[in-house]
C-alpha positions in Angstrom: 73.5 -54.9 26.7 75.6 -57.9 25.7 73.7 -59.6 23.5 75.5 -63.1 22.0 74.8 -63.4 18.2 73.9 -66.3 17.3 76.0 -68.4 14.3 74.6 -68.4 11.1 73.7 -71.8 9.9 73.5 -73.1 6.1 72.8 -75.8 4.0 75.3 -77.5 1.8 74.1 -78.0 -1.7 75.9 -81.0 -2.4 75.5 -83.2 0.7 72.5 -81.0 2.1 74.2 -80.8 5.9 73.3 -78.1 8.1 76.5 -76.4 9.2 77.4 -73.3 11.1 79.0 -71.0 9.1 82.5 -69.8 9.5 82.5 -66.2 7.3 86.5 -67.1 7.4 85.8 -70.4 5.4 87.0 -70.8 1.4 84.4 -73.7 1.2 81.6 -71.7 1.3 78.5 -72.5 0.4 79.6 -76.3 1.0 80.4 -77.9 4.2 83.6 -78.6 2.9 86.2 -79.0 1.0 84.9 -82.7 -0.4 81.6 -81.1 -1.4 82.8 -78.3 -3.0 85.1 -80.6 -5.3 82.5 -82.7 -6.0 80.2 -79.6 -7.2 83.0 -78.7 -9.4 83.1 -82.4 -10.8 79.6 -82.0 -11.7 79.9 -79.2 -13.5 83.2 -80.3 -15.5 81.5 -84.1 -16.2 78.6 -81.4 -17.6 76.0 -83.2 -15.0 74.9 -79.5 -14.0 74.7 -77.4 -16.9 73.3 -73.8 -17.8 70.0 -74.2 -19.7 70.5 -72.1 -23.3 68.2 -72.8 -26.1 69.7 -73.9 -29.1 70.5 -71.2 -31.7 69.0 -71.6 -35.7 72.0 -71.6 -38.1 70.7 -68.5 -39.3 71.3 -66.5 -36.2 75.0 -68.2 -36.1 75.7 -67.0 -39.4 74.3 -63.4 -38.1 76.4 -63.4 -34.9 79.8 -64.9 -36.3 79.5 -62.4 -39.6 80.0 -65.3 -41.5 77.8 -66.4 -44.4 77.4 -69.6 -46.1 79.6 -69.7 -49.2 81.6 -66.2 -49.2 85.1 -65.9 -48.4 85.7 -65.0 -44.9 87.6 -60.9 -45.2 90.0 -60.8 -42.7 91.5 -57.1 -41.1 94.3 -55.7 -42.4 97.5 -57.1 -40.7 95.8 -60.3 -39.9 96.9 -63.9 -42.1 95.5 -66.9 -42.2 97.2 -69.5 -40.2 
């Protein structure tokens, strides 16, 4: 029994073409090369962006160990610059 798979086919994200895909390609999930660089331009232009919500300066202070007003205490061996 010989049975012919049949190639996968996608969507690109960026142009929203239907391609077969090539397991072999670099460009995947995009249909190519264009598309993929203009993905990555979106994302360095910050037009597609990770929603976070926005942390109080209190919960800074927390995480960085630093509060408002006191010297900072460096480690041994370290100096400020």
């Amino acid at each position: 029994m010989n049975r012919k798979q049949t190639p996968s086919r996608a969507q690109c994200p960026t142009c929203d073409l239907h391609f077969e895909v090539d397991q072999k390609s670099a460009n995947l999930p995009f249909c190519s090369q264009r598309c993929r660089l203009i993905d990555l331009g979106r994302w360095l232009n910050e037009e597609i962006v990770l929603p976070v919500e926005e942390a109080e300066e209190a919960e800074l202070e927390e995480v960085s160990g630093v509060e408002t007003g006191k010297p900072v205490r460096l480690p041994p061996g370290w100096h400020d610059a």
